[in-house]
N, C-alpha and C positions, 0 to 999 in steps of 0.2 A: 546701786542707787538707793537700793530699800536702805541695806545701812547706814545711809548717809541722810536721806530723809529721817532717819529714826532718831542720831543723833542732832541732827537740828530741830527735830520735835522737842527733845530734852531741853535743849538750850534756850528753845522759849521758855519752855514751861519755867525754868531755872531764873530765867531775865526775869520775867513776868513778878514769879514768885519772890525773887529776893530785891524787884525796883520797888514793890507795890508799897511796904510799911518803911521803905526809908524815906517814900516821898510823904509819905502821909507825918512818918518824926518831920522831917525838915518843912514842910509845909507848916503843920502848926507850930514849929519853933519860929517860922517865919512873922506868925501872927501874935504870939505870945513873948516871945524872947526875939524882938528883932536886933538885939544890941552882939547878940552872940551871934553875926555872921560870920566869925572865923567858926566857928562850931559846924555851921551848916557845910561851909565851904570846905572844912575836914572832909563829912559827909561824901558831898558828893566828887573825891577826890577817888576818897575809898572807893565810892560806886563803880567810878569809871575803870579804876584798876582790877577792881573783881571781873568785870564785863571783859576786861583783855583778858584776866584768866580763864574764864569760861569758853572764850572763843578759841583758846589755845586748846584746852584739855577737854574742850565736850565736842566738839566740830572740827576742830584741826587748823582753826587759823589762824597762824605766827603773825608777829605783827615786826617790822622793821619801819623806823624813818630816821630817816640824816636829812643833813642841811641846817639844825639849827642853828649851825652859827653862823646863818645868814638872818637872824632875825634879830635887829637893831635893838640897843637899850633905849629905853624911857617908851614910851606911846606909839603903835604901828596899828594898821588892818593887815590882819592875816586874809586873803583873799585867795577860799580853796575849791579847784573842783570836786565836783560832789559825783559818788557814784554808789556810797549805800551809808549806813547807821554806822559804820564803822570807823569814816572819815573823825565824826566828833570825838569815841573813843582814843584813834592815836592822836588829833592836834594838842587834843587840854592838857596833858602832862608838858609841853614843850612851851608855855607860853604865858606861863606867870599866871597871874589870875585874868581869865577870860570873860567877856563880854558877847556870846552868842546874839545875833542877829535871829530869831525863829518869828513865824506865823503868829500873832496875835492870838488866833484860835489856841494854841497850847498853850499860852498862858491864861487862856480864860476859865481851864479846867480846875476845879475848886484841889485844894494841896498841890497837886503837880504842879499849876500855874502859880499859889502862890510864892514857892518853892525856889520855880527859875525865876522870878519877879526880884527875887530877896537875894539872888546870888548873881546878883546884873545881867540877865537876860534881857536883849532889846525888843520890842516888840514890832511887826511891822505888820501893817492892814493891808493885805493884798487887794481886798475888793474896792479899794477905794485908790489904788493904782496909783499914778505921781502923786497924789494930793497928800500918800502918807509918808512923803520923804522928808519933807519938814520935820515931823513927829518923832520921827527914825533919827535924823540927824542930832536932833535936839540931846536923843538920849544915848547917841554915839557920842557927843561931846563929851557929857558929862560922864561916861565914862569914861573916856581917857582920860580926864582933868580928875579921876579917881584911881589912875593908874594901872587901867584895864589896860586890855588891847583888844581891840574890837575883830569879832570873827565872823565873816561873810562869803555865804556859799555865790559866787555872785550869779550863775544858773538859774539861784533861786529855788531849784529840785535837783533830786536826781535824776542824773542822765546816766544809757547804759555806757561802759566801754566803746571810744569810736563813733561813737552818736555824733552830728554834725552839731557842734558848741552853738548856744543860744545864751550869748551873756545880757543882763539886764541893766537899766541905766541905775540902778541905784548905785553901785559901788565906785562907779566914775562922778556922780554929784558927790559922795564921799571924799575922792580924792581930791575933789578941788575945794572943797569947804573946809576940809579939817586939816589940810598941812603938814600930813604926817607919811613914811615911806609907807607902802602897800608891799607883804613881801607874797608871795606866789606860791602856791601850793599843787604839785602834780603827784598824782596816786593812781593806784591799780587795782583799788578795794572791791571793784562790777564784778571783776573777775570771779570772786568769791562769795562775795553776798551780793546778786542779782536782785535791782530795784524790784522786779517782776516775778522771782521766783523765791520760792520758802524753803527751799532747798540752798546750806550754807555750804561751800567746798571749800574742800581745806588746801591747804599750799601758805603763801606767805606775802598779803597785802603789804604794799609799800606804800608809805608818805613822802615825799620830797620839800624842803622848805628853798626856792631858790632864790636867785637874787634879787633885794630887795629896790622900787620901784621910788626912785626919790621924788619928794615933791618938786612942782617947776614945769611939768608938760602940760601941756593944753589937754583938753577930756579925748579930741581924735588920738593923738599921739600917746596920751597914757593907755585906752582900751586897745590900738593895736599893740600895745607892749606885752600889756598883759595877758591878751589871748597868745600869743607870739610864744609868749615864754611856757604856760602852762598848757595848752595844746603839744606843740612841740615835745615838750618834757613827759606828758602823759603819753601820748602816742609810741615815745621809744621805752620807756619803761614795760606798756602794755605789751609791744611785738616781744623785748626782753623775754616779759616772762610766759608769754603764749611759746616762745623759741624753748624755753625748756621741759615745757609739756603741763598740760593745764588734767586736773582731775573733773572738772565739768563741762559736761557737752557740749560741744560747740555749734550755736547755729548758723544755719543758711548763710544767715545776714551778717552775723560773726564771721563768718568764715572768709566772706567775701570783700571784706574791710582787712582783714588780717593779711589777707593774700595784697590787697590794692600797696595798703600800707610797707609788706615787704618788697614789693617792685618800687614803689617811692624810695625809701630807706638802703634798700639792700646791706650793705657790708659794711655802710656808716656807722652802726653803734658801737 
């Protein structure tokens, strides 16, 4: 455990040190040169791809995801469960130019926010609860009518592995305003970077992109799809790879989800 604590000591120091003066170039190119957004959007392509190299060779954590060609041409919501910082590094490569949904607060932060402001980040104001879905919406649209595809943790946080799903209505008012398929995202990324702990374990985080959710159901009928499909899919992935042996400890509470789960599941996968 010390060695592995020591290596994800590095890996911050490493994140930390090589995010800090790219946000700062791409910020002020944001305010200065906002016409070179393919420039920025280089940027933070490169970023993302350095961060999967650093997780591979300084902590140990491979990254795998299939399924994208379940993810439809022209305009979609990618709509993925979230279980650490890792989720955003494997989507963006698979999805054309993206449209993050984040907290308002990170884009408030002077470079960093102007940064994602300028590389179609959505903003949404959580303290002000339904009243910013309008807001939200407005700039969902107009990215996709920019050729984005809009990307929603629809949880809203992270949750650990097995946690009992807590989906929020934004991404359901989503699917019935904007008209577009919603494809499903299930992953194993808790496993290894723990919302809770600063300790990263190495093995090999999975994404899933599964079938995509066509426009046409009513909001009940679309969010039971949705939970349906990426619970489902996340839950046999997670037993998957806990069945081949996991290099982080496993808690109580873990344990005891893992065990329910392989008496539900048994010999199904």
């Amino acid at each position: 455990m010390i060695l592995q604590a020591i290596r994800s000591l590095v890996f911050y120091l490493v994140f930390f040190v090589h995010t800090i003066p790219l946000a700062i170039v791409v910020g002020l190119m944001a305010k200065l040169t906002p016409n070179l957004k393919h420039a920025g959007w280089g940027i933070a392509q490169y970023w993302n791809s350095a961060n999967l190299f650093f997780l591979r060779w300084i902590v140990g954590i491979r990254t795998e995801v299939s399924g994208a060609e379940n993810i439809p041409e022209g305009g979609a919501i990618i709509g993925s469960k979230h279980q650490s910082d890792w989720d955003i590094f494997a989507i963006l490569p698979y999805v054309g130019h993206p449209a993050f949904i984040a907290k308002k607060e990170l884009l408030d932060i002077p470079l960093f926010g102007w940064a994602a402001k300028w590389i179609d980040t959505i903003p949404v104001d959580r303290k002000r609860g339904k009243d910013a879905l309008p807001a939200m919406m407005e700039h969902a649209r107009g990215a996709l009518e920019r050729g984005c595809r809009v990307i929603i943790f629809p949880e809203g946080t992270r949750r650990a592995p097995l946690d009992e799903p807590a989906y929020r209505s934004g991404i359901v008012r989503m699917y019935l305003a904007l008209g577009v398929p919603v494809v499903p995202v299930a992953l194993t990324s808790g496993l290894y970077w723990g919302r809770n702990s600063l300790i990263l374990w190495p093995g090999t985080a999975r994404a899933k992109f599964l079938e995509p959710i066509m426009p046409g159901l009513s909001g009940d009928e679309f969010l039971k799809t949705l939970i349906a499909r990426i619970e489902t899919e996340t839950d046999r992935m997670v037993l998957e790879d806990a069945r081949k042996g996991l290099a982080r400890p496993i808690s109580p509470r873990l344990r005891e989800r893992l065990n329910a789960l392989e008496a539900e599941i048994g010999g199904d996968l």
